[in-house]
Every structure is written in C-alpha cells, then in structure tokens.
N, C-alpha and C positions, 0 to 999 in steps of 0.2 A: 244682579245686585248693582247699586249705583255707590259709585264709591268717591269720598270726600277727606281728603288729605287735609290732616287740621293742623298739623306739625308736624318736622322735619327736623332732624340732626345728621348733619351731611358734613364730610371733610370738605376743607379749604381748597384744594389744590385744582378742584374741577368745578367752573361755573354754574353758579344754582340750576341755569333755566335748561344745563346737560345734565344734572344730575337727579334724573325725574326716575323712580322707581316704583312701580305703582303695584298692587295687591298681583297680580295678572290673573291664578286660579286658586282656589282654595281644594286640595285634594280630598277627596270624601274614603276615608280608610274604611268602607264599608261596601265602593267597589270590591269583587272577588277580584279584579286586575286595577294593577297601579302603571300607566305609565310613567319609567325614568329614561330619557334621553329613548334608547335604541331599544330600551329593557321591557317585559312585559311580565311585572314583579306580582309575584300572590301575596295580596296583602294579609296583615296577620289576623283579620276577624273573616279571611274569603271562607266559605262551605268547604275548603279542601285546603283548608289551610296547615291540617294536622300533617299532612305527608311533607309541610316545608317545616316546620317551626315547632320547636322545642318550649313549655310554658313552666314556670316555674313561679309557684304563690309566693310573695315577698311578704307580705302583709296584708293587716288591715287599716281602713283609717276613714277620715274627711274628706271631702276637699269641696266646697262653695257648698257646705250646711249638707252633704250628701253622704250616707254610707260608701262606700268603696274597696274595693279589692285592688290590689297594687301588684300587679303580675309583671314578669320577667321575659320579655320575647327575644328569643336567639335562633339563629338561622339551624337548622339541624347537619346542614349539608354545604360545607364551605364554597362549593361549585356552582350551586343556585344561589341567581339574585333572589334576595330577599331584604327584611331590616333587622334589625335587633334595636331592644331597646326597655322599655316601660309602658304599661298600658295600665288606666285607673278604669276601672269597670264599674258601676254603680249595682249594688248587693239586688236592686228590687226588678230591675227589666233588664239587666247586663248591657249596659248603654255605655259608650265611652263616653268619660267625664272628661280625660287628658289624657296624652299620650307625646311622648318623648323617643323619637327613632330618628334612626341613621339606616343608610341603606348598608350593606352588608361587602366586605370586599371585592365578594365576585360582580358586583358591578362597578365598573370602571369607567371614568366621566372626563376621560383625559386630564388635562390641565385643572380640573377640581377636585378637590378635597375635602375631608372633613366634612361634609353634608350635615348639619344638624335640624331637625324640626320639632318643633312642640304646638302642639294645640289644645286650646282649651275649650270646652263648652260650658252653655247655660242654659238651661229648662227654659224657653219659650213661649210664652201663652198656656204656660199648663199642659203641652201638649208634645211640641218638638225640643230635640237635643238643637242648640244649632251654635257653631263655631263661634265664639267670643276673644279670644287673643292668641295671636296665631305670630310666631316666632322661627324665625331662620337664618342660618349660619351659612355659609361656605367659605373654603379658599382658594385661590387662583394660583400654582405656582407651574411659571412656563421654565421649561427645560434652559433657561439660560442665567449664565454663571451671576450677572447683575443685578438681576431684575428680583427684587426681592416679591414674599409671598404678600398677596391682596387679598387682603379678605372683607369679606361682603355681608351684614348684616343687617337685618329687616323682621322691624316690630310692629304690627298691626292689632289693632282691636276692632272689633265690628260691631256695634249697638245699632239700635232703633230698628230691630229687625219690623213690616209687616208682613204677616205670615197671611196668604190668603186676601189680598186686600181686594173689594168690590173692583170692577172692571169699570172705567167713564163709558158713559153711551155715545162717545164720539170716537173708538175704537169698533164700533159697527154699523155708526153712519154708511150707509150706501149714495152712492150717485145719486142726486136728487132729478127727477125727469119735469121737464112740461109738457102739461096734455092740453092740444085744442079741444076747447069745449066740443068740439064738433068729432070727434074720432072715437073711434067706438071702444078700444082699448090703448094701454100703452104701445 
C-alpha cells in the first residue's frame, strides 16, 4: 500500500517533525497465526481456533448497509495468548465486517497495556472485504514512582483502494542491445 497522511492530531510537548507515526502494518485476522511482540497468538477466525476461544452469539444487526451477526470472543484458557473481544460477521459469506479485540492477559508486553484494536471493513469492487478505519489504543506505564502512564492512540482510514490495477510496460522493459548490422545474432 502507499500511504498518505492527510491529518494529524498530535500533543504539544514533542516537535511535529518527531512525532511522525505512520500506519506501519495492517494485521489480516484471517492469518491462522497472529504475531504480538514474542507471541505466536491463534487468531479467533484460525481453522483451530475452536481448541482456543470460547463464542458466544450477542446478536444481530447492521453495520455499513450489511446483515451481521455480533459475536463474543473470549480466550477459553487463561494460560494461552489469545484476544478477547467482538467480531461482526456478515450473515451471507461470514466475512468480518469489524472487529474490536484486546490481546488476552496471558500475553505480557512489559511496560504496555491496555492494547485495544478495532477495524473496519468495506465491500470493494464488489468483490473484496478490505480494511477501511483501522483504530488503536495502548499505554506505556514504566515501573517508576514519577513517570506517569502514556498513552498512545492512532486513527487511520484507508480509501481509494486499486484492487488489481494493470501492470506499466516499463516494469518489464529489458536491457535494450545494439546489434551491428553485420553480426549474425545478439
């Protein structure tokens, strides 16, 4: 993706041209593995996701003109990283529309807390789900008596998707040769 920072809301106390935060990855919760930090977390849609996480139907509803199922993800087993959270399921292909998770106790990120994410999608060319406002939380609190907690928040949206866009023909220019007329090949 190429990405284009249109706005900013940033505290005072640290100079704009330090305080550059940029998308870095967008997580695909449709890996069966989620890397966190050291962690190697099964995410809650993996094929073997039933042996970590407990689901629980909350409801039904909308969300951006879509049917949806509003389900409840909780770790089954306090000792595995995992998330807990909210997942919006779309009724017609079970496609995540949103989803709202925190990674789960048993993963410990030292000096951070509170981990929150949320993402949203949108139907794409009639064709792909693909990430549209993508929301995240943390806090920083270092074991000393002064230093109060930091927290860290970051709101992104991503439009103008092209899905599939034709390749230029100067992505397979080759070396261009000269041949004497007089040589029988290159």
């Amino acid at each position: 993706y190429a990405e284009r920072i249109t706005a900013r809301h940033e505290s005072a106390d640290i100079p704009a041209e330090l305080n550059r935060v940029a998308l870095f990855d967008v997580q695909n919760f449709y890996n069966d593995r989620i890397e966190v930090q050291d962690y190697d977390v099964v995410s809650p849609v993996a094929h073997d996701a039933f042996s970590r996480y407990d689901y629980d139907l909350l409801g039904e509803g909308s969300l951006n003109g879509v049917d949806v199922w509003k389900i409840e993800v909780d770790p089954l087993n306090s000792l595995f990283p995992a998330f807990s959270g909210t997942l919006w399921i779309e009724k017609t292909d079970y496609t995540i529309v949103y989803l709202d998770l925190s990674p789960s106790d048993a993963i410990q990120l030292g000096p951070i807390k509170n981990v929150h994410l949320e993402q949203t999608f949108r139907f794409e060319d009639n064709k792909f789900w693909m990430p549209s406002d993508l929301n995240f939380r943390l806090d920083v609190k270092l074991d000393l008596p002064i230093v109060p907690i930091i927290r860290f928040s970051q709101q992104a949206t991503l439009q103008d998707y092209e899905i599939n866009p034709g390749l230029p023909d100067s992505l397979f220019l080759r070396e261009q040769h000269s041949v004497a007329a007089s040589a029988d090949s290159v």
